[in-house]
N, C-alpha and C positions, 0 to 999 in steps of 0.2 A: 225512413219509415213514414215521416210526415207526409213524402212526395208521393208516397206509395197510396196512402188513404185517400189525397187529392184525385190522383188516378182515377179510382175505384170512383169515389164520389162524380168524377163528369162521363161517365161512363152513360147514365142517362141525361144529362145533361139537357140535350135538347127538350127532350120529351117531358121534366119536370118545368123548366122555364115557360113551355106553354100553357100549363095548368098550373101556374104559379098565379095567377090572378084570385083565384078563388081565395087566396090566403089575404087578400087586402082588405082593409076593414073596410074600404070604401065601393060601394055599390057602382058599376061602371053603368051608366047608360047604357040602352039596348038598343042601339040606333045601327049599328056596324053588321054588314053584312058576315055571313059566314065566312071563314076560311075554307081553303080546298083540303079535302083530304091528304091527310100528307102519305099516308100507306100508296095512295095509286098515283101521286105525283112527284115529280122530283123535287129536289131542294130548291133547283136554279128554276122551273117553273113557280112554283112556291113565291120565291124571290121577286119574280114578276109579277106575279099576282097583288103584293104588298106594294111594290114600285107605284102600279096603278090606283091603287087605293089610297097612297100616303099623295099622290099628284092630284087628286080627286079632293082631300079632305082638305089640303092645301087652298084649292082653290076657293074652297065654302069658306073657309077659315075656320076648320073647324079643329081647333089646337087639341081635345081631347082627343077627338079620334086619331088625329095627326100624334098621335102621342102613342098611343097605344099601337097605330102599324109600326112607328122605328123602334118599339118595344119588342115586337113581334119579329117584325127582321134581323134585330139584336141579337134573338133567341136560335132562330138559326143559323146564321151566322157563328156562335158560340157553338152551336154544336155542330159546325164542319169545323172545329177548329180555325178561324177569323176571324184573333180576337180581337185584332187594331180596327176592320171594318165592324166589326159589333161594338167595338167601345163606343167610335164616333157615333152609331145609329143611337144607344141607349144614352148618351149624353144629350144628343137631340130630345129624347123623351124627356128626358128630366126637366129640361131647359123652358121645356110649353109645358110640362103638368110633373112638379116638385111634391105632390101629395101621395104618390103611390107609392108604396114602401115596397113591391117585385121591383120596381123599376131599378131601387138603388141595390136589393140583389143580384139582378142581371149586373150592374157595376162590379159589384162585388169577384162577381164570377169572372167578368171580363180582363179586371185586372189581378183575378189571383192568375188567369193563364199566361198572362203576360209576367208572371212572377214579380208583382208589385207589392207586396206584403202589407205595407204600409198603409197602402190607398184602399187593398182590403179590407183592412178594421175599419176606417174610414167609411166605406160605403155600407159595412154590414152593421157596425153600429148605430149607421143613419137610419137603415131597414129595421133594426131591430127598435127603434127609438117610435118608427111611424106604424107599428103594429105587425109587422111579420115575425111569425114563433114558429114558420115551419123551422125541422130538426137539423134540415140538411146549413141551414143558415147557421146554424149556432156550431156545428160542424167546420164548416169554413171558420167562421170567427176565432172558434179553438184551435185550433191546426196554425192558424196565420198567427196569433195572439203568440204561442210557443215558437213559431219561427224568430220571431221580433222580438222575445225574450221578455215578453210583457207576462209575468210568471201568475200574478192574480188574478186578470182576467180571461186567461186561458184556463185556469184553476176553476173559474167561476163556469165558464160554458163547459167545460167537461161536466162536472157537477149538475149542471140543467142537463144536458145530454142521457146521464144514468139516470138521473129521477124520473125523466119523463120517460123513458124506453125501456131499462134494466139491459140494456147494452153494455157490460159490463168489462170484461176481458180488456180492452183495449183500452176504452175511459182508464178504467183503473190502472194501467199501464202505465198513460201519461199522465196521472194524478204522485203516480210513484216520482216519478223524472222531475214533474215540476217541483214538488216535495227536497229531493235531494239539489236541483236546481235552487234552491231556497234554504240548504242546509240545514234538513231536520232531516237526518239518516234515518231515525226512528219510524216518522211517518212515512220517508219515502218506501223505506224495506217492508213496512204493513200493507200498504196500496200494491206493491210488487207481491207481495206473498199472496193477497188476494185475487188477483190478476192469474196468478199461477190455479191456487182452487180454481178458478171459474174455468179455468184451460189447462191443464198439467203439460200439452207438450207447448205453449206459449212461448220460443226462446229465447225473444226479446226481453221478456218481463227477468228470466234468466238472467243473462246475460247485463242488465243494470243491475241488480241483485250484485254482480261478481263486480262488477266498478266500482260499487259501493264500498264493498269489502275492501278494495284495492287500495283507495284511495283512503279508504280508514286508517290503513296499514294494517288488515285483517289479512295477510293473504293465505293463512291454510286456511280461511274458510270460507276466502274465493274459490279456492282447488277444490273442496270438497263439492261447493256450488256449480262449478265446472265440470266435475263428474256427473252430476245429474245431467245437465243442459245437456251434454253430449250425448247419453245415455238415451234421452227423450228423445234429442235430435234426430239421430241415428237410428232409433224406430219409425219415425213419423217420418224421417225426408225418404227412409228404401223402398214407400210402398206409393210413393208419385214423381213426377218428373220436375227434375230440380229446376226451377228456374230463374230468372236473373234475378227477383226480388229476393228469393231464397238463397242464393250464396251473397248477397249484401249481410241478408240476416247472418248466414253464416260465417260469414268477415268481420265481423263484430266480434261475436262470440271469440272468433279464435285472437283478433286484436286482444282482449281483455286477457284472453289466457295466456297470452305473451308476455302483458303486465303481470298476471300473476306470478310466473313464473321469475320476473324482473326483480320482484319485489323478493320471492324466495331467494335471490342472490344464484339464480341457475341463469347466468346470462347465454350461456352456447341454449340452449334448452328455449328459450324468451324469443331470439332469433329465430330457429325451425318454426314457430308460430306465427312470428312478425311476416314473415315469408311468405308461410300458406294464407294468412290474410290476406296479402297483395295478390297471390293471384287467382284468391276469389274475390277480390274487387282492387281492380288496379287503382282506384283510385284515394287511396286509405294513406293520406299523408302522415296521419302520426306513425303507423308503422313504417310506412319508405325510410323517418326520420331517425327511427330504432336502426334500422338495420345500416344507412347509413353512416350513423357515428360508429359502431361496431367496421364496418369495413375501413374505415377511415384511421380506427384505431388500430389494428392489426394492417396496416399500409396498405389495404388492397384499395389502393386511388383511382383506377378506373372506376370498380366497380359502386365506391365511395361516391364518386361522380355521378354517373346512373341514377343513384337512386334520391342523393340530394335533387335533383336537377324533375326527378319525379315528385317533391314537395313543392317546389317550387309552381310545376303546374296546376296544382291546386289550389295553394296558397304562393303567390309571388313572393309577399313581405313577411315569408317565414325568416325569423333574425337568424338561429341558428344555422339553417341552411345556405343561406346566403353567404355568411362569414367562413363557414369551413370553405362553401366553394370557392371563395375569394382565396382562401388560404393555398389549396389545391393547384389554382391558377399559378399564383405570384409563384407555389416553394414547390411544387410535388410533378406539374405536366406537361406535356413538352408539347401538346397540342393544342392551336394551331405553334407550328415553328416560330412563327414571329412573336418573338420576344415580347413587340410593344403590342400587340394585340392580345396575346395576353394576359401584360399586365394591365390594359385597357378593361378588359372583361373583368378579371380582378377587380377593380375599381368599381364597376356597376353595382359588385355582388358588396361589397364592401359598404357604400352608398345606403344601396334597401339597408344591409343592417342596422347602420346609425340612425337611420333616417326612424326607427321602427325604438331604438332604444340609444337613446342620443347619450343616456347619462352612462354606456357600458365604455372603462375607458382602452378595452382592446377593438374595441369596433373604430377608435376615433384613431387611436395610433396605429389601427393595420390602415386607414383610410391617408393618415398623412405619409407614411412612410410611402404607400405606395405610389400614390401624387409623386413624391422625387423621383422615384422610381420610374415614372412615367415622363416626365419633365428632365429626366437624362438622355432615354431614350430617342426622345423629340431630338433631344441636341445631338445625337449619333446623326443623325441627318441632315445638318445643316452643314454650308457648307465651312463656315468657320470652323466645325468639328474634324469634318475632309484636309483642312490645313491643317491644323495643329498636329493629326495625327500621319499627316506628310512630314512635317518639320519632326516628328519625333524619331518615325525612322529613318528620314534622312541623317539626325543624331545618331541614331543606333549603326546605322550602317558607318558613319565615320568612325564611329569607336572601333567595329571590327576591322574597320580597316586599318586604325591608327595599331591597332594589338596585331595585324597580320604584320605588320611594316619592321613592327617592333622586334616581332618572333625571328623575322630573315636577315637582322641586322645586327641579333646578337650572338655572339659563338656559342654561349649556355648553349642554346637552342640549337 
């Protein structure tokens, strides 16, 4: 959801970065020629146009205007999507004129594309420190503040966000999340109840609503909450065309109803669910991670396989996944054939797990057992192994022949 309002948000991107100067408190000099119309000109003439003006202002020494064309360049740039050439242009800017508070939201912008969350607050705190209060700033700041789990002052810029706008539905959405993120269910289920008034078919704000419950240990009155969400859903999704943001939304909703159903103790029932999430978004490791201990438990080990190995690509240092598959490896698969490969592989998946929970002490004795395990096989391949196991049935073979000799030598027989 977060990724989705980022989306939305550089959708004008270019076009607000240009008229982002009016928001500086500081008055620019009128010294700078026009820009070209950008409607009758390309990006890439555009581009040049800046090139020769930033070689011009260069040569005067004129560090403000020199500051304001790589600001400028920045901004398109940003909005072809080129955010490494726009980063380098607008750190230029900053570097000859540190007083313009657009400059460090262009930063801002540049590295939330390059999904730097961190250097986000950073640059949008600095903006917001030197006088920029456009909405779209405090936007980013909330969105990045909730990614990085900084739960206050993403609390806080939502907050400024409704006040100033009465954008409410979705603020209040993730006022709910931060709230339950911060363990006050109380609050958080009032900001979600709200969220809902402001929008009834909202299914997001739903569908935390039924986590809530879940994780309370409320779950009939997640299902109960789950009938509604579906009920809204299934009105509101048959009358437009479903598309990918909509079945993520819709992977959720049905993820949680699987917990629902988990927590009811209807485990075949939690599965059908955990399923239909994955394949509206394959990418839903806690459910792969349901369905795989489920397969694993009723021995279906390929398919146990599968879908650990689908967690995995999400999260690598999931512990759980890791250790079954190690187990799978060592006791349950016959693929690859070679034994010591393996139980090589075994040993990787083993590995992440300790490595992730060092104090669990089946992670540490599936890790040393299989080390011998591994450390014998090594010795099937030496050639001291090759003798010994010459000289054995060279042994074996004289016994039978000592007991053949014996058989034709005595009349019993």
């Amino acid at each position: 959801m977060c990724r989705t309002s980022f989306n939305f948000l550089f959708i004008f991107l270019g076009l607000y970065v240009f008229s982002a100067c009016q928001s500086d408190t500081k008055q620019f000099v009128e010294t700078l020629p026009p820009l070209p119309d950008s409607v009758t000109m390309t990006v890439s003439n555009q581009v040049q146009f800046l090139n020769e003006q930033i070689e011009r202002s260069e040569k005067t020494k004129n560090t403000e205007n020199t500051a304001h064309y790589y600001y400028k360049r920045a901004a398109l740039y940003l909005s072809s999507g080129k955010e490494n050439i726009a980063l380098d242009d607008v750190e230029k800017a900053i570097s000859l004129d540190s007083t313009k508070s657009k400059y460090y939201f262009a930063l801002a912008q540049a590295h939330e594309q390059r999904n730097e969350p961190q250097k986000v607050l950073e640059a949008a705190q600095k903006a917001i420190d030197l006088g920029f209060t456009d909405l779209e700033l405090y936007r980013l700041y909330a969105y990045s503040a909730f990614t990085q789990k900084k739960w206050s002052e993403s609390l806080n810029a939502f907050e400024e966000i409704a006040n100033r706008t009465g954008e409410k539905t979705e603020t209040l959405y993730y006022q709910g999340m931060i709230w339950n993120k911060k363990n006050d269910t109380t609050k958080a289920i009032s900001f979600l109840r709200q969220a809902i008034q402001k929008d009834s078919t909202y299914i997001p704000a739903y569908t935390e609503i039924i986590k809530t419950y879940n994780r309370s240990e409320l779950p009939k009155n997640a299902w109960k909450e789950a009938q509604i969400a579906f009920q809204k859903m299934n009105s509101n999704y048959s009358k437009k065309i479903v598309s990918t943001s909509d079945n993520k939304i819709r992977s959720q909703l049905s993820l949680e109803y699987g917990n629902t159903w988990l927590n009811l103790n209807k485990r075949d029932s939690s599965i059908v669910w955990y399923r239909k999430a994955i394949r509206q978004d394959s990418t839903l490791d806690e459910a792969a991670l349901q369905v795989g201990i489920y397969m694993f438990e009723r021995k279906y080990y390929p398919q146990a396989e599968y879908y650990f190995k689908k967690v995995i690509q999400q999260k690598p240092s999931q512990k759980t996944a890791n250790y079954l598959l190690g187990f799978l490896y060592e006791y349950k698969l016959f693929e690859p054939q070679d034994k010591l490969k393996r139980f090589q592989m075994a040993e990787n998946y083993f590995k992440t797990a300790y490595k992730k929970d060092s104090l669990n002490s089946d992670y540490r004795e599936s890790l040393v057992r299989i080390e011998r395990k591994i450390e014998r096989e090594k010795y099937k391949l030496t050639p001291e192994y090759a003798e010994q196991m010459r000289r054995i049935r060279l042994k074996e073979q004289q016994r039978q022949d000592s007991i053949g000799r014996l058989i034709l030598s005595n009349p019993i027989f």
